[in-house]
C-alpha positions in Angstrom: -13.1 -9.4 5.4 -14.9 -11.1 2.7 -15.9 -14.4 5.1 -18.4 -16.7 4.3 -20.2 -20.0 5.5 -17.7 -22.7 5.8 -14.8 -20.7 6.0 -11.7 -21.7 8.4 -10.0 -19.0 10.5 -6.8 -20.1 12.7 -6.0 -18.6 15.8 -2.7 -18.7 17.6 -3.4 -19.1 21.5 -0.2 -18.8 23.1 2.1 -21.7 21.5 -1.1 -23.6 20.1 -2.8 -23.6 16.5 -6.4 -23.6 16.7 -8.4 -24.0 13.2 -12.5 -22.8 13.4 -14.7 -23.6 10.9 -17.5 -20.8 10.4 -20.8 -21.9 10.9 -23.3 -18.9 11.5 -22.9 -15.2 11.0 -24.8 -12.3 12.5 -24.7 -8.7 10.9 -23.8 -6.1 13.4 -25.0 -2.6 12.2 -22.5 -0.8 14.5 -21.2 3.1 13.9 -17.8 2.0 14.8 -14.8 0.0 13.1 -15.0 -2.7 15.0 -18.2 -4.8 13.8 -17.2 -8.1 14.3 -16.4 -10.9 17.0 -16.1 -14.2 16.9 -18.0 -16.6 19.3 -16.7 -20.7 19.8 -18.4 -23.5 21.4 -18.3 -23.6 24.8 -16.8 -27.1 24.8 -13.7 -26.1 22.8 -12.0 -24.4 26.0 -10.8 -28.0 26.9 -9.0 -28.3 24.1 -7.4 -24.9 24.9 -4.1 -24.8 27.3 -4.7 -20.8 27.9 -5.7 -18.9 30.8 -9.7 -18.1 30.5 -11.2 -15.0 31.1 -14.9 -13.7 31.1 -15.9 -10.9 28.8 -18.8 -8.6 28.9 -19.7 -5.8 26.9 -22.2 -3.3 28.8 -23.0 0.4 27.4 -23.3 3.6 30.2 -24.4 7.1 29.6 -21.8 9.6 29.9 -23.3 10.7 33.7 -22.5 7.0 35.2 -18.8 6.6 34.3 -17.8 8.3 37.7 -19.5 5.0 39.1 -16.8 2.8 37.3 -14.5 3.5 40.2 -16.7 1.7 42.6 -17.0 -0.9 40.7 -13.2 -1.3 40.5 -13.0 -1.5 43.9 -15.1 -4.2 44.4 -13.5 -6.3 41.4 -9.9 -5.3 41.3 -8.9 -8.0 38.4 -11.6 -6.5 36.6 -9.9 -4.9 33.3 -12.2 -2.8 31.7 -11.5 -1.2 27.3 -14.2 1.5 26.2 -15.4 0.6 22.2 -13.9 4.6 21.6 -10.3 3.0 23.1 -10.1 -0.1 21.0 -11.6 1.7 18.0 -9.0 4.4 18.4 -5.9 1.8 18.3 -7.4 -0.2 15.9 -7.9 3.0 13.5 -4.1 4.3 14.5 -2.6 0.9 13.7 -4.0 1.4 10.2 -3.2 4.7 9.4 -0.1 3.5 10.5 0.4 0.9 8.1 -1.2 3.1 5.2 1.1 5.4 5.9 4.3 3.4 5.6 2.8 1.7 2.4 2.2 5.2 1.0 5.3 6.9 2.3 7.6 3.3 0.6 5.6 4.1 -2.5 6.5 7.7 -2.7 10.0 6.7 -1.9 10.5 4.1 -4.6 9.1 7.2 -7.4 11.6 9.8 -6.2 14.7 7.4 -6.4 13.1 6.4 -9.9 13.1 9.9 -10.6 16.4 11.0 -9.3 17.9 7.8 -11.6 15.9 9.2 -14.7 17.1 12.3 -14.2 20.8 11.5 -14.0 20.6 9.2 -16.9 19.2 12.4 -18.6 22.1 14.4 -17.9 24.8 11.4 -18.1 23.6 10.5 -21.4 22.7 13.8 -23.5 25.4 14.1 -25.3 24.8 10.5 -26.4 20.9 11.1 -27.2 22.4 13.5 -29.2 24.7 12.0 -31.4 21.7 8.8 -31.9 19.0 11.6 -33.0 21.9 12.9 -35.6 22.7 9.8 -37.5 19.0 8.7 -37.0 18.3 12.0 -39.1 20.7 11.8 -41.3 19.2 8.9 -42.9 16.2 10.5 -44.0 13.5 10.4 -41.2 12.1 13.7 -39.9 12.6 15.4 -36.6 8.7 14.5 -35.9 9.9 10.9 -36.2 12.7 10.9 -34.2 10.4 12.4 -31.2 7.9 9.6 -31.3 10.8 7.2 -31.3 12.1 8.8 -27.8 8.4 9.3 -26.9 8.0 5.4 -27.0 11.2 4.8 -25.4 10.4 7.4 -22.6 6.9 5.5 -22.1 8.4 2.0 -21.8 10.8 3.5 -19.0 7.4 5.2 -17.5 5.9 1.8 -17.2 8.9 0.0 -15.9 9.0 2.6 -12.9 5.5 3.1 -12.7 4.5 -0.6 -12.1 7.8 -1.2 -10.2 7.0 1.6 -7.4 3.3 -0.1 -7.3 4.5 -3.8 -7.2 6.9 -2.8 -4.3 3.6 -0.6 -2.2 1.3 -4.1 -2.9 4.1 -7.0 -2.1 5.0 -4.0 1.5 1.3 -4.0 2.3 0.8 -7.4 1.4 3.3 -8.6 4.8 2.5 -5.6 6.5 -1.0 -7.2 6.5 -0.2 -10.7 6.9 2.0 -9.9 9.8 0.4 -7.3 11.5 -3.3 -9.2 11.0 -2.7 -12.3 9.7 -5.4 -10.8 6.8 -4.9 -10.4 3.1 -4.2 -7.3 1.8 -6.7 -6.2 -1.0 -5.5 -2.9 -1.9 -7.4 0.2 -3.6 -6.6 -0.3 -7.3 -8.1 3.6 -8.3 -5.5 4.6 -6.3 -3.2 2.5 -8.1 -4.1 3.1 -11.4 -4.1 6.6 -10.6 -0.1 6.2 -9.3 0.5 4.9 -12.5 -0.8 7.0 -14.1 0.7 10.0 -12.4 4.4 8.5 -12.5 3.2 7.6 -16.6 2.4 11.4 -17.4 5.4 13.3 -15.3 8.2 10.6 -17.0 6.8 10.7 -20.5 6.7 14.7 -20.1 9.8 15.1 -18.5 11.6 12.7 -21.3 10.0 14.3 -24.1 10.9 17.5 -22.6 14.5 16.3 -22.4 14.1 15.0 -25.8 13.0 17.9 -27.5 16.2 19.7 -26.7 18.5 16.7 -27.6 16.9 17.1 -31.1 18.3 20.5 -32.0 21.4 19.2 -33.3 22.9 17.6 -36.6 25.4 15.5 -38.1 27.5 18.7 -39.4 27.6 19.9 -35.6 28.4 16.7 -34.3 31.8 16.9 -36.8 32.4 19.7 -36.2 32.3 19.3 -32.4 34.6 15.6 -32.9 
């Protein structure tokens, strides 16, 4: 979580707003997700209008857990989580969320796509005539392919860091609402989007182009 000395963390307990200031940490070397808890002077519960409980961690080899039901029956408030429970939600909740941050980013690159592609067919007869006239002045087919090339790349971007802005600012109140954490999100993986979404645009486009660039002026009158 990135914490440090000094730190303030708020918690909401039930309608109240408490603020803690941290002053002591202790490194937990567990296996599991969970490797953290927070501990608060005991003189703080005044100032909390919440029903108290008592926690207790214990740990039990595999051969005692048919005990537990004796215990239960001699403490029937007694509410009992294993780690393996709490670390299973905890880990569910987050695939959860990386899934829907994922699955929004895949979504915002195939309606980018399906809208490049239509503008592709909607507007080929107009590359067309453009590349025609832009040849007829004098500049080579090579040229007119770089031209489209950069336009194609500047559309690349535009999606590219679009379908990323949207993933970041959807994690971003996932996280805040969900855990009240900042979101600090895996920027290979990003870059890596961008790229991808960068190098299937571009090629599609210049493939697009390529055939938009078999025509001339004389065909173009003819065809008007």
């Amino acid at each position: 979580m990135g914490l440090q000395i000094g730190d303030r963390l708020t918690f909401f307990v039930g309608q109240q707003e408490i603020a803690f200031t941290i002053a002591a940490s202790h490194v937990y070397g567990g296996a599991g997700s969970i490797t953290f808890w927070v501990q608060m002077p005991p003189a703080a519960l005044a100032y909390i209008d919440a029903p108290k409980y008592i926690m207790a961690s214990m740990e039990l080899p595999k051969d005692k857990w048919s005990q537990l039901g004796e215990l239960w029956k001699k403490h029937p408030t007694l509410q009992m989580v294993t780690m393996k429970e709490m670390t299973e939600r905890f880990d569910a909740n987050l695939a959860m969320l990386t899934d829907v941050v994922s699955s929004f980013a895949l979504l915002i690159s195939l309606l980018a796509g399906i809208v490049i592609l239509s503008s592709i067919h909607a507007l080929e007869s107009e590359e067309k005539r453009k590349n025609s006239i832009i040849m007829s002045f004098g500049f080579s087919r090579k040229t007119c392919l770089m031209l489209n090339v950069f336009e194609w790349v500047i559309t690349a971007l535009t999606a590219a860091f679009g379908s990323v802005a949207g993933a970041y600012f959807a994690g971003l109140m996932v996280y805040q609402s969900q855990f009240s954490l900042p979101y600090i999100p895996d920027f290979i993986w990003m870059f890596a989007t961008v790229a991808v979404i960068l190098v299937l645009v571009v090629g599609t486009g210049v493939l697009a182009s390529r055939r938009n660039l078999d025509t001339s002026i004389r065909h173009l009158m003819a065809e008007g």
